[in-house]
MIGUTOR-673664 format. One line per 3 residues: number of its first residue (from 1); their letters; for each residue x, z, y of C-alpha. Coordinates in steps of 0.2 Angstrom, whole numbers, plus 5000, padded with zeros to 4 digits. Example, Ala and Ser with C-alpha at 12.3 -4.5 7.8 and 13.67 -1.06 7.14 Angstrom:
! MIGUTOR-673664
1 = AS = 5062 5039 4978 | 5068 5036 4995
//
This chain:
! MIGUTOR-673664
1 = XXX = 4957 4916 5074 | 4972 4906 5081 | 4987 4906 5074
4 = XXX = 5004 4899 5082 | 5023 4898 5077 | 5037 4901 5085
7 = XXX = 5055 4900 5082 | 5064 4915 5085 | 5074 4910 5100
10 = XXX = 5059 4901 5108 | 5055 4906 5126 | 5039 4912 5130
13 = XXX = 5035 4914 5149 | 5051 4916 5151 | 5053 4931 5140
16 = XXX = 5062 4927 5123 | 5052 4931 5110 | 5055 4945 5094
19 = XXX = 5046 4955 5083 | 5048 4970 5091 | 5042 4964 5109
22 = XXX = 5028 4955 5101 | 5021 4969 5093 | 5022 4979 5108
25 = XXX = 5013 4965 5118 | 5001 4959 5106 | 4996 4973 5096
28 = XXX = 4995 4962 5082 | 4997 4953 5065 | 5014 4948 5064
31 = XXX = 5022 4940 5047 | 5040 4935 5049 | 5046 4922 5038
34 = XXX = 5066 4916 5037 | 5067 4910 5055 | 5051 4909 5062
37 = XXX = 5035 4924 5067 | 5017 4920 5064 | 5003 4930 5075
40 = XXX = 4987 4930 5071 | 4978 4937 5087 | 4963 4943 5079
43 = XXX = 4958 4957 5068 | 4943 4961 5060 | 4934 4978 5066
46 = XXX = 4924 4991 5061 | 4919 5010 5064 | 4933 5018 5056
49 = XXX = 4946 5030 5059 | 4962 5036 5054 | 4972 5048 5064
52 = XXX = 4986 5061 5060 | 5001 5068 5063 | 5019 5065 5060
55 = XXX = 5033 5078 5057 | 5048 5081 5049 | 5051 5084 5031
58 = XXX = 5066 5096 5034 | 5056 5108 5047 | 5038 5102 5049
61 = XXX = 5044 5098 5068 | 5031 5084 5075 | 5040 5068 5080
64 = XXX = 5038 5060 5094 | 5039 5041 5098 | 5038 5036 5079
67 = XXX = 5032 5018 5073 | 5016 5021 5064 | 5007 5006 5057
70 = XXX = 4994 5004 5042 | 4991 4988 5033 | 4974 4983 5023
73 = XXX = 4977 4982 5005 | 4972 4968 4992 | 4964 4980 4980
76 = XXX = 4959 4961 4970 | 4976 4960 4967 | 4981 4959 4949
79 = XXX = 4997 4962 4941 | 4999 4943 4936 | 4996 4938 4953
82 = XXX = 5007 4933 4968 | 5008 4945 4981 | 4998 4940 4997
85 = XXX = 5010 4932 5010 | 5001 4940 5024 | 4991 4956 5027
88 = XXX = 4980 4964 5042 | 4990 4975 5051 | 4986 4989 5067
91 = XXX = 5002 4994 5075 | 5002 5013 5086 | 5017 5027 5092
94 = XXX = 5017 5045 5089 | 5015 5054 5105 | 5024 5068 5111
97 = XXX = 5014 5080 5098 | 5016 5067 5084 | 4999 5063 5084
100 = XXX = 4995 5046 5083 | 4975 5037 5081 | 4970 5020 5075
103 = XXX = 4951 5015 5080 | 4940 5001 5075 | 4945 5001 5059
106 = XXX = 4933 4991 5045 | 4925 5000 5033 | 4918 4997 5014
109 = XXX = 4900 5002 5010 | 4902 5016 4999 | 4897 5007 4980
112 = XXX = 4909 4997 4985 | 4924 5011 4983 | 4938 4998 4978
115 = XXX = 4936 4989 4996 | 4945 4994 5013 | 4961 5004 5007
118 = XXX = 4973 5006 5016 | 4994 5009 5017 | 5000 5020 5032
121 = XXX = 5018 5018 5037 | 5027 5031 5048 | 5045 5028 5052
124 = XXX = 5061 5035 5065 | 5080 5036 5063 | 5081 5030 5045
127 = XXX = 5066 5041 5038 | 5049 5034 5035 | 5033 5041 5026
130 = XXX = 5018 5032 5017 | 5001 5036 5013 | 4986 5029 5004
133 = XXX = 4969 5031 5012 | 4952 5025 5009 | 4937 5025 5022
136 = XXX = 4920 5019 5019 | 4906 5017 5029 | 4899 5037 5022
139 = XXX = 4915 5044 5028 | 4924 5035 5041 | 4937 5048 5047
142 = XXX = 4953 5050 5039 | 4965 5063 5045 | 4983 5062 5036
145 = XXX = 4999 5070 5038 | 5012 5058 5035 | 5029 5069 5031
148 = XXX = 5047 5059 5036 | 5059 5060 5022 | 5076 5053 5023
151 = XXX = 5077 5034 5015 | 5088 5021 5012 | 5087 5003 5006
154 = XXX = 5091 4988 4992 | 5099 4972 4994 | 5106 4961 4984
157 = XXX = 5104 4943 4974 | 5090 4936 4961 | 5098 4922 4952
160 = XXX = 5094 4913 4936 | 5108 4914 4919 | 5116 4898 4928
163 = XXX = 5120 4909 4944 | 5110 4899 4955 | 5098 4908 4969
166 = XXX = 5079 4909 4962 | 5070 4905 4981 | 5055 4913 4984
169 = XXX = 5054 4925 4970 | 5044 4944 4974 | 5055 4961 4972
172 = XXX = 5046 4976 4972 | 5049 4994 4969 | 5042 4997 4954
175 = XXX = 5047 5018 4950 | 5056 5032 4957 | 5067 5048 4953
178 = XXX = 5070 5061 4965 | 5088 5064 4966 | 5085 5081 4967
181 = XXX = 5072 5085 4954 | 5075 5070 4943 | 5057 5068 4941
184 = XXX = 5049 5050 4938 | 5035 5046 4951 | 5026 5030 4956
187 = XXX = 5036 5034 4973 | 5025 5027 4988 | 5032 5012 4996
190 = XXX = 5026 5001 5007 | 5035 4987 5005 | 5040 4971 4991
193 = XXX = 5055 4958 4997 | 5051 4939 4996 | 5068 4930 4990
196 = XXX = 5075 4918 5004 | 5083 4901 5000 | 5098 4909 4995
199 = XXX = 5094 4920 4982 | 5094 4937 4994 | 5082 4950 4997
202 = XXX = 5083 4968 5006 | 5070 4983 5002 | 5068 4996 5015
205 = XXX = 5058 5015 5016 | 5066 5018 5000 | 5066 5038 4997
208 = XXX = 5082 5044 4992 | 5086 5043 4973 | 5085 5029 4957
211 = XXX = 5070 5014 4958 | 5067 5003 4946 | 5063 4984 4953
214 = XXX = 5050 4972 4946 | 5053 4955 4951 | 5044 4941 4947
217 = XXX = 5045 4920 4951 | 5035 4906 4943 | 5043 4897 4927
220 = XXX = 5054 4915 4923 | 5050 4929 4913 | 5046 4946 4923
223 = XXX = 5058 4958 4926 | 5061 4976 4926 | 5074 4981 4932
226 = XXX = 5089 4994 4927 | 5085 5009 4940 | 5097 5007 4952
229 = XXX = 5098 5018 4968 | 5092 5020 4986 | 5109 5013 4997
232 = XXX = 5114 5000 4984 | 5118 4984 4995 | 5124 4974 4979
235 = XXX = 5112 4972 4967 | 5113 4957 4956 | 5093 4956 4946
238 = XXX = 5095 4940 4935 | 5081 4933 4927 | 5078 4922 4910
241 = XXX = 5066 4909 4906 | 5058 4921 4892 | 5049 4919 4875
244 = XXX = 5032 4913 4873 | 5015 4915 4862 | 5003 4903 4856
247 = XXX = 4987 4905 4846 | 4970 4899 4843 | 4953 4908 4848
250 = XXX = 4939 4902 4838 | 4920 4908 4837 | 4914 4919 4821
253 = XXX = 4904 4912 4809 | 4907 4893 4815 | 4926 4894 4816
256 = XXX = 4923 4880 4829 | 4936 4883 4844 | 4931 4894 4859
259 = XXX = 4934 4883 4874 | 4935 4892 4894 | 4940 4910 4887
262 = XXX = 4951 4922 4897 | 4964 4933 4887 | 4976 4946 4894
265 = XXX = 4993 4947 4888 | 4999 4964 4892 | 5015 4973 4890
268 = XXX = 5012 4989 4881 | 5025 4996 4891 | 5025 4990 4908
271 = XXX = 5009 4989 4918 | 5015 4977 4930 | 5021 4965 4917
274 = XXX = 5002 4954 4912 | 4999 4936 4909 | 4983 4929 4912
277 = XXX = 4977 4913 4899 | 4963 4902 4895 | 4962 4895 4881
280 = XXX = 4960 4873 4882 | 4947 4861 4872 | 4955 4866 4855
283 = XXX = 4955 4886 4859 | 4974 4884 4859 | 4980 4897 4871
286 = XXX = 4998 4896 4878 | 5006 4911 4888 | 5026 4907 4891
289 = XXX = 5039 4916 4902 | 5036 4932 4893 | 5051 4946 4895
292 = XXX = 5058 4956 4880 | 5047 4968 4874 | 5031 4973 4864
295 = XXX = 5013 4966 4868 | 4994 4968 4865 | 4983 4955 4868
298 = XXX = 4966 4959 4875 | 4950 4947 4880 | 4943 4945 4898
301 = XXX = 4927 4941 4897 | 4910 4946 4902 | 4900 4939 4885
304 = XXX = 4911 4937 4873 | 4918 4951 4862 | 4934 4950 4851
307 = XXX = 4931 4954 4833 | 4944 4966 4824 | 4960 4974 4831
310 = XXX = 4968 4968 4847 | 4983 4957 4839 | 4998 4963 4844
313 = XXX = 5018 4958 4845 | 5034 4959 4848 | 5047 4947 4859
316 = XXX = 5064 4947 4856 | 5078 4936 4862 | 5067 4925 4869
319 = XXX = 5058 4921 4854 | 5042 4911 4852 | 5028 4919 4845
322 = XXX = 5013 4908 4837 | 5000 4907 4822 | 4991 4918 4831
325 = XXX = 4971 4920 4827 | 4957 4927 4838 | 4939 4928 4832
328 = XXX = 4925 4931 4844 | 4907 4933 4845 | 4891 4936 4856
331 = XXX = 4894 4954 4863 | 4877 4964 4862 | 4869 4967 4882
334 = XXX = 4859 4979 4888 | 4848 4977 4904 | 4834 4987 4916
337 = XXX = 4829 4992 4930 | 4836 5004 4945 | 4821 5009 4957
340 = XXX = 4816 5025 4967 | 4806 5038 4956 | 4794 5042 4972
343 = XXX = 4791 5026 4979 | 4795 5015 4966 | 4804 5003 4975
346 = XXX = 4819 4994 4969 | 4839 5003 4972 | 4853 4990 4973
349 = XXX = 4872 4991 4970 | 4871 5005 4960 | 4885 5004 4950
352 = XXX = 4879 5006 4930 | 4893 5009 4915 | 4891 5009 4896
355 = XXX = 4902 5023 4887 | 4907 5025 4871 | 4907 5042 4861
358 = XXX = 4924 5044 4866 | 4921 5045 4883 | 4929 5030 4887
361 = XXX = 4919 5014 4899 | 4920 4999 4890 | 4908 4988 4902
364 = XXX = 4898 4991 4920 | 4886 4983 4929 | 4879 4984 4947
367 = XXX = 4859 4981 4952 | 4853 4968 4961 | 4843 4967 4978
370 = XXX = 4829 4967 4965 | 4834 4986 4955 | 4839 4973 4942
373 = XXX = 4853 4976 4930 | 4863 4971 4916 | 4878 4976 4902
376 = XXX = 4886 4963 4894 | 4901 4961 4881 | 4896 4976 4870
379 = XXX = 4904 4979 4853 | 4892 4986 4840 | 4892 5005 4842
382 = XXX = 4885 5018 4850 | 4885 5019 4870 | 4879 5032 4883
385 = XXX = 4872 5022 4898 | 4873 5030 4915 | 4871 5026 4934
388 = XXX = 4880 5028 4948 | 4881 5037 4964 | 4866 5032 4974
391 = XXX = 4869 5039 4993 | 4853 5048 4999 | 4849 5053 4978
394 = XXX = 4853 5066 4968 | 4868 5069 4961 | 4873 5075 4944
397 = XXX = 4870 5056 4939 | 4872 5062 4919 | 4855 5073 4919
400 = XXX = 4848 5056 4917 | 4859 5047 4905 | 4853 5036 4891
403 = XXX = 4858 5035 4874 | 4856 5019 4864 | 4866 5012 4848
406 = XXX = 4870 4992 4847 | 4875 4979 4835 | 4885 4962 4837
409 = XXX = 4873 4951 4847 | 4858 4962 4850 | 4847 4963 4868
412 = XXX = 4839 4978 4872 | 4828 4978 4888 | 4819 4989 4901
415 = XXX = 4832 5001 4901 | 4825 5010 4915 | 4832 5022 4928
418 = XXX = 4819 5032 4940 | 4832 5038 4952 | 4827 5057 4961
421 = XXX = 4828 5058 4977 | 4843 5070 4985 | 4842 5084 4999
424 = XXX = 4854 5086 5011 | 4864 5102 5020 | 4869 5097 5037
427 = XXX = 4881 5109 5047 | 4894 5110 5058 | 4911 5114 5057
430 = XXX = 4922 5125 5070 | 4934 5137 5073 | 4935 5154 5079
433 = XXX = 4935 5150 5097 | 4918 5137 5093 | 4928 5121 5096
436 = XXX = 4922 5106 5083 | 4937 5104 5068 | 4937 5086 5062
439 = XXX = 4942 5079 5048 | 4942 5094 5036 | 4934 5093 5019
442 = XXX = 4919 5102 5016 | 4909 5104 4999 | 4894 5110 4990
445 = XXX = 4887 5114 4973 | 4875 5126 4967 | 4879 5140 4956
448 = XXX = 4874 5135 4942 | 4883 5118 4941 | 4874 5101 4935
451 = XXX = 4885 5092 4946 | 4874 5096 4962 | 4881 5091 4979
454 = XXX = 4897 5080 4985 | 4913 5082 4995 | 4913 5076 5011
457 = XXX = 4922 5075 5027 | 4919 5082 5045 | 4917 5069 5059
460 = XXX = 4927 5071 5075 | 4914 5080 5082 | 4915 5095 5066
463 = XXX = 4898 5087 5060 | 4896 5085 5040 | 4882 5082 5028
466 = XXX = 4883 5089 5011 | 4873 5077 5000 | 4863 5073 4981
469 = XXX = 4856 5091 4979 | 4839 5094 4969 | 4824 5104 4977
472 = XXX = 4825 5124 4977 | 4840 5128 4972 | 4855 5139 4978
475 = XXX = 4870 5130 4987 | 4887 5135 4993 | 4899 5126 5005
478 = XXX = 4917 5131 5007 | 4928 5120 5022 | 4946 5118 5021
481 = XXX = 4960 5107 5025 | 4972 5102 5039 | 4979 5121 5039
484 = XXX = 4961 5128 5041 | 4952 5137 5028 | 4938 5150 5028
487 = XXX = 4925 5160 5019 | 4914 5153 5006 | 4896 5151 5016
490 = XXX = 4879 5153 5005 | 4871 5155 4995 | 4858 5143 5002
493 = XXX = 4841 5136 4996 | 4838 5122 4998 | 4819 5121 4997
496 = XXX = 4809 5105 4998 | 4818 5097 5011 | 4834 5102 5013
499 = XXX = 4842 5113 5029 | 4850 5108 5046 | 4863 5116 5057
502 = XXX = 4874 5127 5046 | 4887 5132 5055 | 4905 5136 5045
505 = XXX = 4918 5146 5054 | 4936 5142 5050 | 4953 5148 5057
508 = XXX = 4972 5144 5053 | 4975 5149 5035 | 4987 5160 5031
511 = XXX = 5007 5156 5029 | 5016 5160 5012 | 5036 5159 5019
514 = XXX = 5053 5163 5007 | 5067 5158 5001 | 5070 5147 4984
517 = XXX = 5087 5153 4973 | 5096 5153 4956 | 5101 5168 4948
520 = XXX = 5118 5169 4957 | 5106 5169 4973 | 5114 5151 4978
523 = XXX = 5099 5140 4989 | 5090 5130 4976 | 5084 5114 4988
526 = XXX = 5068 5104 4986 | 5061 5115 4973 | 5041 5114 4971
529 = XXX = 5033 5132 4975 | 5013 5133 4971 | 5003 5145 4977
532 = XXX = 4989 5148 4964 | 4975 5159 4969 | 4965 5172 4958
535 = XXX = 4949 5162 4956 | 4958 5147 4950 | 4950 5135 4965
538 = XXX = 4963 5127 4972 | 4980 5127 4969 | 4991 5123 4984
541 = XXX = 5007 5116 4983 | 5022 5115 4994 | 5041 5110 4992
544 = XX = 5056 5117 4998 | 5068 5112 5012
//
């Protein structure tokens, strides 16, 4: 990777440089920071896809010529940490159609689900769209529709009580209401503002209607924002040096302190708003610039377990909190191995999680190259343990779960997991006119349930395969998505060895059109309309113009 900067007005083979032409040149990574552009010329690769369309929100119309870029997320991001100062980033244009492709994409091996996400960004003529996707290496085609709504932006200042700029700091929109429907939603953005030197900062592909901002800068507390709306140019975010909580963490029984250990101090309120401590020599524990509000404190550790109620409190006026007491101990741990009920050979990364009664996971583990795993930090109770998805093995992972009951400190070993083997349904999917339809979803279960079979996605060539189903029993695929949909296919049996080449016809589903009103029969605009069918499968939902 070679990376160069360049001043804005510098001259490059005679050209003079800006993002724009950059882009267009360079197809690449481009990071613009005050006055100067940093490339990166290399991104990394894979065999991944993602392609779609873009069209209007008003009419549905395709749009032509529209930027389209997606951008790799940190998914190891946490809520106390900075945001990344730069990000990879494939850069493409709708074509006349609106269709626009991104190739080479990487990809995350499938146990490894929280990897390789990634934001797509669609924007023309002041509208944008954003969308979340997620390819692995079992399905590596994603085909999305990103929809243009109108949008505006924020601007303004982020200053400290004296009035002087806070440099540096992160704004990001944190929620939305629709202005039409006043409904609170996470509102997909793409974007967070970095504060320049003098205090400024400017948020765009807003969707019209009321955010709220988080912004965050070292030595201040975190802020959230009054909800302030798309267009406003002068927003004036102020932030305060906060309260603070200090405590001691000390080990049961000994009451010696409990050097090295990892608390979370987390707004009960506010996801966004965690601190991250650990405690020092003495087990004294510090967490300062902490906004107004109400806070629980848990424990971040593997091992360790925290003894009683999460302690809990309040912050008001920038108070400082202390006297607080935290007793932990040896959490119990369970442990085992993961291997292949006909061969016997060892299964890796299969993701294992202890429950409790409740439902609720309290820890997980993975296997190792060897099949070995292990649970750590369990409170005394009782848990149910169970594997994850294995690809090539049966699904319906809870036929095989394990029930065991802990106390404080206790090992229990040679857990085992003799993992079945899975058949496979492979097909093909077209349409009426036998021309392959990728990117639909196709899925399959048996009739009876017990969590047989999966969902997948159709290659570009309309090939799928249906995984995880046990030996002799009835299946049924259904294929939709992408407008298409079509008759339920099965039952079929899948014997010992699974079945090749089913074929699954699909066509253009059909089109429910009308007209949304209030009892006066004036248009009612942006209203939701779902269409719910009989059989209670899938609802579909769609929103007025």
């Amino acid at each position: 990777t070679v990376e160069t900067t360049v001043s804005q007005s510098e001259k490059v083979d005679s050209v003079e440089t800006s993002t724009e032409l950059v882009e267009a040149i360079l197809e690449t990574t481009l990071v613009v920071t005050q006055s100067t552009l940093k490339i990166k010329h290399t991104l990394p690769k894979g065999p991944g896809v993602i392609k779609g369309t873009v069209v209007w929100h008003a009419d549905g119309g395709p749009v032509p010529d529209a930027k389209v870029w997606i951008e790799m997320e940190d998914v190891h991001l946490h809520a106390y940490d900075p945001y990344p100062e730069e990000r990879a980033r494939w850069i493409t244009q709708s074509d006349a159609e609106g269709k626009f492709r991104f190739s080479n994409i990487p990809v995350a091996p499938t146990q490894e689900y929280t990897k390789n996400r990634y934001t797509v960004v669609a924007e023309k003529k002041g509208a944008s769209a954003v969308s979340r996707v997620q390819i692995t290496d079992d399905e590596e085609l994603e085909v999305i529709e990103l929809e243009l709504h109108p949008t505006g932006s924020i601007a303004g200042v982020v200053v400290d009580k004296s009035g002087s700029p806070i440099p540096d700091a992160i704004v990001t929109p944190f929620r939305h209401t629709d202005e039409a429907m006043r409904r609170q939603a996470s509102g997909a953005t793409s974007t967070w503002a970095k504060v320049d030197g003098e205090g400024h900062f400017i948020l765009t592909n807003l969707i019209k209607g009321e955010w709220k901002l988080t912004v965050k800068a070292p030595g201040f507390a975190t802020l959230l924002s009054d909800p302030l709306k798309a267009g406003e140019q002068n927003a004036r975010l102020e932030l305060s040096e906060g309260g603070s909580v200090t405590g001691k963490i000390v080990y049961s029984g000994s009451n010696g302190p409990a050097e090295g250990i990892a608390l979370l101090i987390e707004d009960t309120e506010h996801y966004d708003n965690h601190i991250r401590v650990v405690s020092d020599a003495e087990g004294v524990f510090t967490a300062t610039a902490l906004a107004d509000g109400d806070y629980r404190i848990s424990l971040d550790d593997k091992v360790q377990v925290m003894l009683g109620e999460a302690p809990e409190f309040t912050i008001q006026d920038e108070n400082d909190v202390d006297g607080i007491k935290i007793s932990i101990t040896m959490g119990a741990m369970v442990s085992g191995m993961v291997y292949d009920m006909d061969s016997g050979a060892p299964l890796d990364s299969v993701l294992m999680d202890a429950r409790t009664r409740n439902g609720g996971s309290n820890q997980k583990g993975r296997s190792t190259s060897a099949g070995y795993y292990e649970i750590t930090g369990l409170k005394a109770g009782t848990y149910t343990i169970r594997r994850g998805w294995k690809a090539g093995y049966r699904h319906g992972e809870d036929r095989e779960d394990k029930s065991v009951t802990l106390t404080m400190g206790q090992v229990v070993e040679h857990l085992d997991f003799a993992v079945p083997k899975g058949l496979s349904i492979k097909g093909y999917v077209v349409d009426k006119d036998g021309n392959p339809v990728g990117g639909v979803r196709v899925s399959g279960g048996s009739k009876t349930g017990g969590g047989e079979g999966e969902t997948v996605t159709t290659k570009e060539d309309g090939r799928f395969e249906v995984r995880g189903f046990s030996h002799n029993v009835d299946v049924f695929l259904n294929a939709s998505g992408l407008g298409y949909a079509g008759p339920q296919v099965g039952p079929i049996n899948t014997g010992e060895e699974g079945v090749d080449e089913v074929e699954i016809v699909v066509e253009r589903g059909s089109i429910i059109e009308g007209v949304v009103v209030d009892e006066r029969g004036g248009i009612v605009k942006e209203a939701y309309v779902s269409a719910n069918p009989a059989d209670g499968k899938k609802q579909i939902t769609a929103r007025a113009t």
